[in-house]
N, C-alpha and C positions, 0 to 999 in steps of 0.2 A: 020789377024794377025797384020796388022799394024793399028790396031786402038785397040788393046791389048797392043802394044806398046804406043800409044800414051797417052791412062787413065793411062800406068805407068808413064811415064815421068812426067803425071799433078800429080797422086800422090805424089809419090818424090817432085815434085815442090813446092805444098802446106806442104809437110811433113817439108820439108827444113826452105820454109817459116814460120811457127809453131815454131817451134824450136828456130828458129832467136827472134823470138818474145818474147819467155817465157825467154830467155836466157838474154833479157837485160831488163824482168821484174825485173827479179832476180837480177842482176847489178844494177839498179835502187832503189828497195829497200835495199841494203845491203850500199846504199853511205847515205840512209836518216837514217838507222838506227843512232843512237848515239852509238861512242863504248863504249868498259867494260877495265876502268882504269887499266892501268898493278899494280899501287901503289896503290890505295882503292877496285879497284874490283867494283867499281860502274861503272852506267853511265852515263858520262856526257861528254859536249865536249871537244875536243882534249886541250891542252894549259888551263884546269881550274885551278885556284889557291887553291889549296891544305891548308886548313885552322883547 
């Protein structure tokens, strides 16, 4: 039983670790996206002069 125990704890571990992972892929590319201008609807980046 305690080695039933133990493959859950390393699942959990890696499961955890996974997660951590995908979660600041996700964070990572939502900072490189360029956003979508609240006044043209385009995008480009923050502070552009509007012409």
């Amino acid at each position: 039983m305690t080695v039933m125990y133990a493959l859950l704890a390393l699942a959990l571990g890696v499961g955890a670790g996974l997660t951590v992972i995908v979660i600041e892929e996700v964070r990572w590319e939502a900072r490189r996206r360029l956003p979508r201008c609240p006044t043209c609807g385009e995008h480009h980046h923050r502070h552009a002069a509007h012409r």
